[in-house]
SELO-355436 format. One line per 10 residues: number of its first residue (from 1); their letters; for each residue x, y negated, z of C-alpha. Coordinates in Angstrom, 2 decimals, m for minus. Example, Ala and Ser with C-alpha at 12.3 -4.5 7.8 and 13.67 -1.06 7.14 Angstrom:
<kollums>
1) AS) 12.30 4.50 7.80 | 13.67 1.06 7.14
</kollums>
This chain:
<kollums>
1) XXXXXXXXXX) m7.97 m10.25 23.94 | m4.31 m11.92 24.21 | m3.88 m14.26 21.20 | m1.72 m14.00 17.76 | 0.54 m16.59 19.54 | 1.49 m14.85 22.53 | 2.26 m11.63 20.10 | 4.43 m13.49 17.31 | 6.22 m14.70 20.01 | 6.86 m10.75 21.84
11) XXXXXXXXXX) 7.69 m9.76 18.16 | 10.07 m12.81 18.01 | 11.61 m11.83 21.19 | 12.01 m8.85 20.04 | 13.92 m9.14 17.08 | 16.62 m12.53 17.78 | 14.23 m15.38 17.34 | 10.94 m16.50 15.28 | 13.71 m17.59 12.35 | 15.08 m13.84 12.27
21) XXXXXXXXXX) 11.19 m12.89 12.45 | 10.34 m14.58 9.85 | 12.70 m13.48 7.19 | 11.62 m9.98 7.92 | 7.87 m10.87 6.81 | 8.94 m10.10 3.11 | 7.21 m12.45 0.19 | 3.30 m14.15 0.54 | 1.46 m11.72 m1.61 | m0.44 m13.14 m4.79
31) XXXXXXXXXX) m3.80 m11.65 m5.21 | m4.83 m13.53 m7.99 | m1.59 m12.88 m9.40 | m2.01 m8.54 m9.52 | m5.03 m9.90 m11.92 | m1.96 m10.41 m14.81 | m0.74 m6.60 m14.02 | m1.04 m4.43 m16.90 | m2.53 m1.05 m16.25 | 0.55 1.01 m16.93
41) XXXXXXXXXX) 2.23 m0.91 m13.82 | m0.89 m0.29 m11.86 | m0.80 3.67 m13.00 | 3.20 3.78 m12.60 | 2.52 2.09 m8.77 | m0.26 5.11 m8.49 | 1.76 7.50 m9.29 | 4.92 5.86 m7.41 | 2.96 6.43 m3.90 | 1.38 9.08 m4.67
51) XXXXXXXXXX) 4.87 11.26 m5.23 | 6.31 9.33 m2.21 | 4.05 10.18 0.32 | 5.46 12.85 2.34 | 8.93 12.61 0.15 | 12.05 10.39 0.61 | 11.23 7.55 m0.56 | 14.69 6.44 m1.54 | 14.71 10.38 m4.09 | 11.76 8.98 m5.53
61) XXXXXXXXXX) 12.69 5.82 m6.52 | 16.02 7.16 m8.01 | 14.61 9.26 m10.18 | 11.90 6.68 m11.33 | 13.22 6.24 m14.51 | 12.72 9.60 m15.51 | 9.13 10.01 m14.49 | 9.08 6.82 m16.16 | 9.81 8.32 m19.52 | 8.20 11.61 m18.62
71) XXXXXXXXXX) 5.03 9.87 m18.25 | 5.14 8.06 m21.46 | 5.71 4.47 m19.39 | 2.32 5.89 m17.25 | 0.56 4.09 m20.97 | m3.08 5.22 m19.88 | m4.76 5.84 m22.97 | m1.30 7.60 m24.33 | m1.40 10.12 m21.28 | m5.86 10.67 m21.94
81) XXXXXXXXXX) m4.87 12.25 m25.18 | m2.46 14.48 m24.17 | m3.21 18.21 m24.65 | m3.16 20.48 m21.37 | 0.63 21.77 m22.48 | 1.64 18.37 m22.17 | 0.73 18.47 m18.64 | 1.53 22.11 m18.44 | 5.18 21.69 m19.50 | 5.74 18.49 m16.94
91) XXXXXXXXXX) 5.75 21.41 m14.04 | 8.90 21.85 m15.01 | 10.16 18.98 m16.20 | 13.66 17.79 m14.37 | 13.26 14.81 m14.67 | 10.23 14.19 m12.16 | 9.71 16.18 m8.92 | 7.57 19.02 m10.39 | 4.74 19.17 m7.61 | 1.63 20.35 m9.67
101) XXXXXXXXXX) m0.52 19.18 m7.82 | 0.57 15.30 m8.22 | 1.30 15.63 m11.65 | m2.29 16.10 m12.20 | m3.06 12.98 m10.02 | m1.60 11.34 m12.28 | m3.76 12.64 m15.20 | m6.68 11.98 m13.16 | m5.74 8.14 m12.31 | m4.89 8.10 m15.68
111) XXXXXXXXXX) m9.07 7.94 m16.78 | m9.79 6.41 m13.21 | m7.82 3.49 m14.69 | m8.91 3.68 m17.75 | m12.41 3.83 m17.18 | m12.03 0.24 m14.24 | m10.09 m1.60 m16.73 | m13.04 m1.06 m19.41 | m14.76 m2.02 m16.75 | m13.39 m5.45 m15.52
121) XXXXXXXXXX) m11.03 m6.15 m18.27 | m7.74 m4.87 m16.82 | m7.50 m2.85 m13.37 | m5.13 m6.22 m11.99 | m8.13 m7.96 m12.75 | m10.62 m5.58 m10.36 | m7.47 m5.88 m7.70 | m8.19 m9.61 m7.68 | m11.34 m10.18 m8.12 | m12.26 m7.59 m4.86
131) XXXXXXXXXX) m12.19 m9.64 m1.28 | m9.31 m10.23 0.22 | m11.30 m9.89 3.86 | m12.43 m6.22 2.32 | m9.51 m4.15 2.61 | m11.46 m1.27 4.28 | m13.83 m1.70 1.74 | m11.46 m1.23 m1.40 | m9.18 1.71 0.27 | m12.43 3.44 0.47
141) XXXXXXXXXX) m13.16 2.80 m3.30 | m9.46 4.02 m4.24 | m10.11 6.76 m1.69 | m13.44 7.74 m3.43 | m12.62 7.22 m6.75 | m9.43 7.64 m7.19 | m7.02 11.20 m7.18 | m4.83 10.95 m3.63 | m5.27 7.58 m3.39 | m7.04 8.06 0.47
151) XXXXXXXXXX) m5.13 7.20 3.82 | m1.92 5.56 4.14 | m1.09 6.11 0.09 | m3.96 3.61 m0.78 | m2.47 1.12 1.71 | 1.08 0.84 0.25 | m0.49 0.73 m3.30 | m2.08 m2.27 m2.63 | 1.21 m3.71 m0.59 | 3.28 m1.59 m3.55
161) XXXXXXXXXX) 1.12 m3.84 m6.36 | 0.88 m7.53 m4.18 | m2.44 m7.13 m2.90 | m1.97 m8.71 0.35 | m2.74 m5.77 2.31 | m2.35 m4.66 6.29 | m0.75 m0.94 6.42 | m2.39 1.27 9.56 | 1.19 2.17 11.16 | 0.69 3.47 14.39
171) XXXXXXXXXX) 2.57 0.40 15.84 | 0.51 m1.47 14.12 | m2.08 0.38 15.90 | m1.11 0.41 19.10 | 0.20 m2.87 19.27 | m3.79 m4.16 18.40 | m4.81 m1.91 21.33 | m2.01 m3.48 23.94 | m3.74 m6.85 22.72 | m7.11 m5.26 23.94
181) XXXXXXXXXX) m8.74 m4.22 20.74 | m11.23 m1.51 21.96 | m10.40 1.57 19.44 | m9.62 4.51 19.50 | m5.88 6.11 20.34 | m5.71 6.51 16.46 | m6.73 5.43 13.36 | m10.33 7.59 12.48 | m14.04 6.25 12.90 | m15.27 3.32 10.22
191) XXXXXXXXXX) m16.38 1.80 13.57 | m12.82 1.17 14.53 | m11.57 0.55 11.06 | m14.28 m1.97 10.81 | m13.33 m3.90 14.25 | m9.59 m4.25 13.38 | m10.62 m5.58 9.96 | m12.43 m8.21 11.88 | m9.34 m9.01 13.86 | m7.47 m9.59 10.96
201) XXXXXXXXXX) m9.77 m10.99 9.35 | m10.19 m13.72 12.42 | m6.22 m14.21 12.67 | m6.01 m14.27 8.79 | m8.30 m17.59 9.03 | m6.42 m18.83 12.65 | m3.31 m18.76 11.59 | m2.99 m19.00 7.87 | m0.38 m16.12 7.54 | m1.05 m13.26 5.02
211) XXXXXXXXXX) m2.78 m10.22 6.33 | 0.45 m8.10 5.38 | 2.32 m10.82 7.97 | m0.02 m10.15 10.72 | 0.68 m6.46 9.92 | 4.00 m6.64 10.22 | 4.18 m9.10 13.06 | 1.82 m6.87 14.79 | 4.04 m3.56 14.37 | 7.27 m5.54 15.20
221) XXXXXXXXXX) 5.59 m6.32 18.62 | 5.55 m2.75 20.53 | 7.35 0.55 19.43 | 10.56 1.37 18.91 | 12.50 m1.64 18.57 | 14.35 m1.38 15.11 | 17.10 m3.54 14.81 | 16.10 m6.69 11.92 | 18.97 m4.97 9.45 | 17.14 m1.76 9.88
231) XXXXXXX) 13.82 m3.05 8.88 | 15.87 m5.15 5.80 | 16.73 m1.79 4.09 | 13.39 m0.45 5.16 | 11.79 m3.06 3.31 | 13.78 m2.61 0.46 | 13.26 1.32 m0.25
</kollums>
């Protein structure tokens, strides 16, 4: 298995230098600090991804401010005592994109909120309180409980929120397999999910970085190689 080291320093190579690298890491996330998020921002993150995924991102976040105020500031218990025209009506609402079948995600991860913060006094606090060394563990919760919360949506939530998460690109991918990771070609059985959790999990306590650092030095290491201002306004969107 070839060592964190020798890929850092590919990914360095790759991009100008381990000082260019490393500004293209983005912040150390805070998981004790999602514990102060209020449940609107968690809902409003929800439904951020959620009408992202498979969208232009940068449409999305333009509008924001409209689903913002569609969505009654995404105010959980507000949005549970709705009536069904409320919801009806938001199909064609301008202000959002009107994809019926999101807008009731939203309804539904209204409750699933709702019903985890009654739970653990505040969804931030369930965020922080679950395992950092768990991630596979905790997408499958949000995948299980939650309304299109599964896959790759799940994964930029928790990057989305400052859970310090790893995201599943395929460079990411790939680039665990070139290091000699025995998984599959792409991302599928819990066996593999479970074995690159492990790997992370073993670099995480190595080298000290951030799981979302190892995931993005990994992905920076193989693939097409995006120039460091490309990956600056990727980072930002």
């Amino acid at each position: 298995m070839r060592s964190f080291a020798e890929i850092r320093e590919r990914a360095a190579a790759r991009k100008g230098g381990d000082a260019v690298l490393a500004t293209l890491l983005g912040p150390v996330p805070d998981n004790r600090g999602v514990g102060d998020l209020p449940d609107d921002r968690i809902l409003s993150a929800m439904a951020e991804r959620v009408f992202a995924a498979g969208f232009v991102w940068r449409v999305i976040e333009q509008k924001w401010p409209g689903f913002e105020a569609a969505f009654l500031g995404f105010r959980t218990k507000a949005l549970l005592f709705q009536p069904d025209d409320f919801w009806h009506d938001l199909a064609s609402d301008p202000r959002i994109v009107r994809n019926p079948q999101k807008i009731r995600s939203v309804r539904e991860n209204a409750a699933f909120v709702d019903r985890v913060s009654r739970e653990h006094g505040g969804f931030g606090r369930f965020l922080a309180a679950w395992p950092a060394d768990d991630q596979m563990g905790l997408m499958a919760f949000l995948g299980k409980n939650g309304s299109r919360l599964g896959g790759n949506t799940g994964q930029y939530l928790l990057r989305w929120v400052g859970w310090d998460a790893f995201i599943l690109s395929s460079d990411m991918w790939a680039a665990l397999r070139e290091a000699g990771l025995d998984i599959a070609d792409a991302p599928g059985s819990k066996k593999d999910l479970a074995k690159v959790q492990a790997r992370i999990n073993e670099w995480a306590a190595e080298t000290g970085l951030p799981r979302a650092h190892i995931s993005r030095v990994l992905a920076m290491s193989t693939g097409v190689n995006r120039t460091p201002e490309e990956i600056r306004q990727y980072m930002e969107e």
